[in-house]
C-alpha positions as a printed NumPy array, in Angstrom:
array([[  2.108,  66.588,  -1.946],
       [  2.061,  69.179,   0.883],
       [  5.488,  68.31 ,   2.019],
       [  6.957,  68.834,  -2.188],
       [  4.496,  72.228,  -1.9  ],
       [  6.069,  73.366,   0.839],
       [  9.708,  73.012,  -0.076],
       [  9.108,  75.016,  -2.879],
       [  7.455,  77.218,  -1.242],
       [ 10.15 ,  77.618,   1.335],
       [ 12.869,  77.895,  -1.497],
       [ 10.99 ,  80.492,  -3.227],
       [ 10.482,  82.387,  -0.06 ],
       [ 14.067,  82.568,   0.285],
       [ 15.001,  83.492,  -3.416],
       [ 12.106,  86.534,  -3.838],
       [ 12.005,  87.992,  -0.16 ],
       [ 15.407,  90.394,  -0.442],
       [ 14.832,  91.129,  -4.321],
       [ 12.41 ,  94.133,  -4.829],
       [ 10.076,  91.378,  -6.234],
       [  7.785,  90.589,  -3.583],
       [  8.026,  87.135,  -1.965],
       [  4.085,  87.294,  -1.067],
       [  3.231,  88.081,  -4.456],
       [  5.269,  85.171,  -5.647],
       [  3.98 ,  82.898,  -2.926],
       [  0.264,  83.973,  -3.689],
       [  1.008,  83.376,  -7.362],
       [  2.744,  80.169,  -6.953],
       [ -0.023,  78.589,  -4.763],
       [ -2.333,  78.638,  -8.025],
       [ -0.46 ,  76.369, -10.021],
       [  0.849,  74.058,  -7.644],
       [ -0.764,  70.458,  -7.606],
       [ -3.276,  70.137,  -5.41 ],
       [ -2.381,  73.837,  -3.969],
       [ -4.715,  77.3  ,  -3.113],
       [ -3.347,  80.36 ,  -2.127],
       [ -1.137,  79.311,   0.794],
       [ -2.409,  82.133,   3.068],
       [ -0.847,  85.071,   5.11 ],
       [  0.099,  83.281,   8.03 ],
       [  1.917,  80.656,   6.161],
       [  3.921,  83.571,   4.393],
       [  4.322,  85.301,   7.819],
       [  5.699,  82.467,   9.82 ],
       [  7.919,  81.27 ,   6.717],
       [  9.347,  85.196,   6.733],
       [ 11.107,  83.871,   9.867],
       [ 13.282,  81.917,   8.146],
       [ 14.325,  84.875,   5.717],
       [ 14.637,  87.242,   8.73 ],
       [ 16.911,  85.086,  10.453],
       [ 19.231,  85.269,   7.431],
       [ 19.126,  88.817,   8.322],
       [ 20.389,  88.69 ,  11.48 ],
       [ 22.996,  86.113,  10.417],
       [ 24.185,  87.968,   8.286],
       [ 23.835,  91.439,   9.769],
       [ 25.359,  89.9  ,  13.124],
       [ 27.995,  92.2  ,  13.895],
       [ 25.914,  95.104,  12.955],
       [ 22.857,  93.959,  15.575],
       [ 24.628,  93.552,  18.143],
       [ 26.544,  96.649,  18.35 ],
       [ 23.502,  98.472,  17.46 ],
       [ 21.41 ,  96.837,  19.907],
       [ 24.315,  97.115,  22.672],
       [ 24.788, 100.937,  22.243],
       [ 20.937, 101.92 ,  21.983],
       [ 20.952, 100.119,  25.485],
       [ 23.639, 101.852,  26.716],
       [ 22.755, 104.99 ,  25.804],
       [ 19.687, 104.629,  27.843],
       [ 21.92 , 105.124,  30.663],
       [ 23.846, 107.43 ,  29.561],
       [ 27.141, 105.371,  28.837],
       [ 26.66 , 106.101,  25.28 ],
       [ 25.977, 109.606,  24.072],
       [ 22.581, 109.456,  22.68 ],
       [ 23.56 , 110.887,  19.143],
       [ 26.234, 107.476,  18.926],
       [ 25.424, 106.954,  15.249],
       [ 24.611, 103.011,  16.22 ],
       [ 22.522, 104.236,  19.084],
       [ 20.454, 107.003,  16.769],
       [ 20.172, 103.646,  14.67 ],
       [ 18.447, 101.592,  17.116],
       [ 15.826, 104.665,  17.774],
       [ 15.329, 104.943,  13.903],
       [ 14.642, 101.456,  13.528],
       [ 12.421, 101.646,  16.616],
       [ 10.367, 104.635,  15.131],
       [ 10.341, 103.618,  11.436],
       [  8.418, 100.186,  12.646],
       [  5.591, 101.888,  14.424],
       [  3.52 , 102.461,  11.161],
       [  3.595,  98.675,  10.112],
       [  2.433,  97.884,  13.519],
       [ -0.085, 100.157,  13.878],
       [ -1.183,  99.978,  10.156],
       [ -0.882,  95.913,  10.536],
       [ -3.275,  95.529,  13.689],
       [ -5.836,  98.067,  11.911],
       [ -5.934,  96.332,   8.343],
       [ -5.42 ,  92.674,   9.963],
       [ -8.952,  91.357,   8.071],
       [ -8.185,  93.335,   4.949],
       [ -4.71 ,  92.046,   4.585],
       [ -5.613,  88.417,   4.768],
       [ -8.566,  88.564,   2.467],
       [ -9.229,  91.372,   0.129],
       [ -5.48 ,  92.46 ,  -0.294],
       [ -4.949,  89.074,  -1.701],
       [ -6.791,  89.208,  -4.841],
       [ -4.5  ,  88.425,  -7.741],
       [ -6.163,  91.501,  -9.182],
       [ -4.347,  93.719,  -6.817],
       [ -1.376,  91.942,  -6.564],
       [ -0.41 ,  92.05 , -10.8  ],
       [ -1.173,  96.162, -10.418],
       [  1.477,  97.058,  -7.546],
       [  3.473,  94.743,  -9.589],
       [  3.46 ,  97.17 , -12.329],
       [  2.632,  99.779, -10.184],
       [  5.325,  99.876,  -7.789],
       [  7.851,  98.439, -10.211],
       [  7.335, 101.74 , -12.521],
       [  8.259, 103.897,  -8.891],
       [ 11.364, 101.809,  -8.386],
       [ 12.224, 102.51 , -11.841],
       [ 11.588, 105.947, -11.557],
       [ 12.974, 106.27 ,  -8.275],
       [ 16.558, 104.854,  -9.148],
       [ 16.761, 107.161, -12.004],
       [ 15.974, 110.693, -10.997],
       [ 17.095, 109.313,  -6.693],
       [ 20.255, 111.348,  -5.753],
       [ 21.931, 108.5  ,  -4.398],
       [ 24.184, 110.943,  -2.102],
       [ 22.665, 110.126,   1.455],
       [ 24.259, 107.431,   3.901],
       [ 22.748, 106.04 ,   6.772],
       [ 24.482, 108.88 ,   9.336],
       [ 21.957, 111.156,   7.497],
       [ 19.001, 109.27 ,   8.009],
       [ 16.575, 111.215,  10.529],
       [ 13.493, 110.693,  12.588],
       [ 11.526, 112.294,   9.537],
       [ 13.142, 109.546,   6.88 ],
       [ 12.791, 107.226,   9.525],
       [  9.265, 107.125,   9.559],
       [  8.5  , 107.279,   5.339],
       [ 10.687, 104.345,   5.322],
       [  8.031, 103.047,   8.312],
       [  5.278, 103.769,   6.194],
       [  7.036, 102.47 ,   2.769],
       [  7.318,  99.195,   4.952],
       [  4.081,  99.006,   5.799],
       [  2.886,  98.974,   2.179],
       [  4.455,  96.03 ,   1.702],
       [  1.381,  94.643,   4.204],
       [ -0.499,  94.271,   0.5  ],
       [  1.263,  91.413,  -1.861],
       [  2.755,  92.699,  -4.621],
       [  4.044,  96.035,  -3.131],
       [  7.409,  94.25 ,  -1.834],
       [  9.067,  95.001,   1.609],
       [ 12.562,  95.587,   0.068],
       [ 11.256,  97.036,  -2.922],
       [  8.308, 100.075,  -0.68 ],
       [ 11.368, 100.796,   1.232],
       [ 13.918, 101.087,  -1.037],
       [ 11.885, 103.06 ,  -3.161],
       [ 11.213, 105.521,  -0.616],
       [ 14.997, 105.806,   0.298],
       [ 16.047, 106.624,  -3.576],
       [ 13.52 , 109.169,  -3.787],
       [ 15.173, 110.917,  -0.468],
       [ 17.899, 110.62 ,  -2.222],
       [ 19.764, 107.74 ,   0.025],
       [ 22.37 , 105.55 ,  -2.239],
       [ 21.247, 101.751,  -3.049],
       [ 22.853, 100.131,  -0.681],
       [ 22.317, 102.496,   2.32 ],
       [ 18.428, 102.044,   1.169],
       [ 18.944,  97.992,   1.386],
       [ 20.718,  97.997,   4.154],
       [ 18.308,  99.771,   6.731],
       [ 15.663,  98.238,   4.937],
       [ 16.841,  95.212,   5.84 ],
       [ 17.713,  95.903,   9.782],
       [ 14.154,  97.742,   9.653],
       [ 12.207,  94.187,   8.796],
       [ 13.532,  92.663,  11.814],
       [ 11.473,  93.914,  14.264],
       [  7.945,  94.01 ,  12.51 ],
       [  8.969,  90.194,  10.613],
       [  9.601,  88.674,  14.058],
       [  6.039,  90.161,  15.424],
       [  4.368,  89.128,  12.722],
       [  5.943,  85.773,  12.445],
       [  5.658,  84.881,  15.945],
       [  2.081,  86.609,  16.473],
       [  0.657,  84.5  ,  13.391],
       [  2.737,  80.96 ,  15.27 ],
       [  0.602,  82.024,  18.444],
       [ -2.717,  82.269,  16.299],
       [ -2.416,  79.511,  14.384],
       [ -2.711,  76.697,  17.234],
       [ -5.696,  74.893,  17.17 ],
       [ -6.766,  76.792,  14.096],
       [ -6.906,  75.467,  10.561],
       [ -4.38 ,  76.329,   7.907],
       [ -3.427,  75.621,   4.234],
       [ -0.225,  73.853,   5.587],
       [  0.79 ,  71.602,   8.991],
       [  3.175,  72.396,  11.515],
       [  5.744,  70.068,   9.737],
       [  5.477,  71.1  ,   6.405],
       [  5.315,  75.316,   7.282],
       [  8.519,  74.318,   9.733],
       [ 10.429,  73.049,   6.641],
       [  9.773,  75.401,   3.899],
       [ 10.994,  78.034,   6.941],
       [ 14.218,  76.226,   7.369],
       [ 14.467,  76.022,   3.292],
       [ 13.752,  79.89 ,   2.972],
       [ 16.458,  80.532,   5.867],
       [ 19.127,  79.003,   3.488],
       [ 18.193,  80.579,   0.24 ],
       [ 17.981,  83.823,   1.841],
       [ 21.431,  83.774,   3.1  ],
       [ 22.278,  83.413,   0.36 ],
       [ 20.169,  85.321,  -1.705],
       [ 21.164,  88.802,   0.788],
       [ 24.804,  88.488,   0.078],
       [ 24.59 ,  88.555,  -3.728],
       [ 22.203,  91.436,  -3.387],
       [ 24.04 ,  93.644,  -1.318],
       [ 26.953,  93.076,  -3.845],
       [ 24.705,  93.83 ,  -6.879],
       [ 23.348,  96.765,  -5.98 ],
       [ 26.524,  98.258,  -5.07 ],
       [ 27.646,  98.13 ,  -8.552],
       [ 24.351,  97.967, -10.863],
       [ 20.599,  99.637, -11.304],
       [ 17.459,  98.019, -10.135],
       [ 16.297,  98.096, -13.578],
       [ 16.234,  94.494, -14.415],
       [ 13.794,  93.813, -11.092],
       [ 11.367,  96.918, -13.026],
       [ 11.481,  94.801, -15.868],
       [ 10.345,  91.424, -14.369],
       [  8.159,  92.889, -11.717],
       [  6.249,  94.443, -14.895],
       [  6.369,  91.099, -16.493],
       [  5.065,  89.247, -14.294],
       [  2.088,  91.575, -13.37 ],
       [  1.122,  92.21 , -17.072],
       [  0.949,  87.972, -17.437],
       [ -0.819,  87.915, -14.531],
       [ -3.705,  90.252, -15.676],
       [ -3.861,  88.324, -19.053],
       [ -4.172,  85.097, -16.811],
       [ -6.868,  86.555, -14.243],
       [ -8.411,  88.012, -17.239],
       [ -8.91 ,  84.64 , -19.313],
       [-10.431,  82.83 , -16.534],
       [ -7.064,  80.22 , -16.29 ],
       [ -6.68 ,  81.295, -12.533],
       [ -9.248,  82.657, -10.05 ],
       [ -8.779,  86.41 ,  -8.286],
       [ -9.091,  85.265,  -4.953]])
C-alpha cells in the first residue's frame, strides 16, 4: 500500500508543483484520503521536490549553464558584471536569501502548525483571489533585463511564502512579479530558475535528516514517487510555459478557490481531521 501511495504521490507532485496550485497543499490533502495514508509530511514533500526541480534544470539546461558560466566569469572579470546572464545569477543568488533565512527560523512551525488543513484551504482562497487580482490590474510590460536587486528580493520573499502549504511556490512568486508589473512568462520563468537553489537545499538538507529517523514513507517508496514526479514535471513545465504565453491564470483562481472552499466544508463536518 505504501509503494501504490507513493506513486501517486509522486505523479501528483509532478502534475501540481509548476501550476500556481500548490503541490504541498495537494500532497497534504491527498494524504487524508489515501488508504491507509496520514499527512505524508514535509520532508517527504521536500525530498520528492527533487524530482520536480530536476525537470527544471532539464529543461532550463541551456539557460543554467550559460547563466551559471557567466556569473563565474564575471567574478574575474572576463565577463562585465552587468552581462544580463551574469546580473541573473546575482538575482537568483539574492532573491533566495529570504527562503533560507525565513526556512531555518520557521523550521518547527513549517512542519507542524503550517500544516493544518485549516490554513492550507484559506491561502487557497486567499492567495488564489491575489493571483486573480494580480493578472488583471499586473502591467505585464517588464522582462527579465528589468528585473533588479529590489524585485529580486520580493520575488525572495514571495518564495518564501510558499514555506506554508497552500500559498504555492509558482503561484507567491508569480503573483509578486504581475503586481511589478513583469509579463507571465518572464514571472514563470525566473520563478522557476529561482526554486533551484532553495529546492535543492531543502531537498538534500531534509535526505541528510531523515537517516536513522522515522518517516511516513521508506527510502524506496520516497525514491520512486521522486523519479515519478521528475517525469510529470517535465512534462507538466513545457505545457505551462506555452499556456501562459497565450492565456490568463484565471482558470488556476478558479480551482485554487474550489478546492479551498471544499476543503473548509470537509474540515468543518468532521470527514477529515485539521492536522
Amino acid at each position: 500500500m505504501d509503494f501504490l501511495n507513493a506513486v501517486i504521490l509522486g505523479f501528483v507532485q509532478g502534475l501540481t508543483e509548476f501550476l500556481p496550485i500548490s503541490s504541498s497543499a495537494h500532497l497534504r490533502i491527498l494524504g487524508e484520503f489515501l488508504p491507509g495514508a496520514s499527512d505524508p509530511g514535509a520532508a517527504f514533500t521536500a525530498i520528492t521536490q527533487l524530482g520536480t526541480e530536476t525537470a527544471v534544470v532539464v529543461f532550463f539546461w541551456r539557460d543554467i549553464v550559460r547563466i551559471i558560466s557567466r556569473w563565474a566569469r564575471s567574478l574575474t572579470g572576463r565577463v562585465p558584471r552587468n552581462d544580463p546572464d551574469a546580473r541573473m545569477g546575482w538575482l537568483i543568488i539574492v532573491g533566495s536569501i529570504p527562503i533560507v533565512i525565513l526556512g531555518y527560523v520557521f523550521q518547527d512551525a513549517i512542519e507542524t502548525t503550517l500544516r493544518s488543513l485549516w490554513i492550507v484551504a484559506f491561502t487557497l482562497i486567499g492567495f488564489g483571489i491575489l493571483l486573480g487580482i494580480a493578472d488583471r490590474v499586473g502591467a505585464k510590460n517588464r522582462r527579465l533585463k528589468d528585473l533588479t536587486v529590489g524585485h529580486g528580493i520580493v520575488f525572495g520573499l514571495a518564495q518564501a511564502l510558499a514555506l506554508i502549504p497552500g500559498v504555492s511556490r509558482s503561484g507567491g512568486t508569480i503573483t509578486a512579479g504581475l503586481f511589478m508589473g513583469y509579463e507571465r512568462r518572464a514571472a514563470a520563468r525566473y520563478s522557476f530558475l529561482l526554486a533551484i537553489p532553495a529546492v535543492f537545499g531543502s531537498g538534500l538538507f531534509q535526505v541528510a535528516k531523515s537517516f536513522g529517523e522515522p518517516t511516513v514513507y521508506g527510502p524506496l517508496e520516497t525514491a520512486i514517487a521522486t523519479l515519478i514526479a521528475f517525469i510529470v514535471g517535465l512534462v507538466v513545465i513545457a505545457f505551462f510555459m506555452s499556456y501562459i504565453s497565450r492565456r490568463s491564470f484565471l482558470p488556476f483562481v478558479i480551482y485554487r478557490i474550489a478546492l479551498g472552499a471544499v476543503l473548509i466544508v470537509l474540515l468543518a463536518a468532521g470527514v477529515i481531521p485539521a492536522n
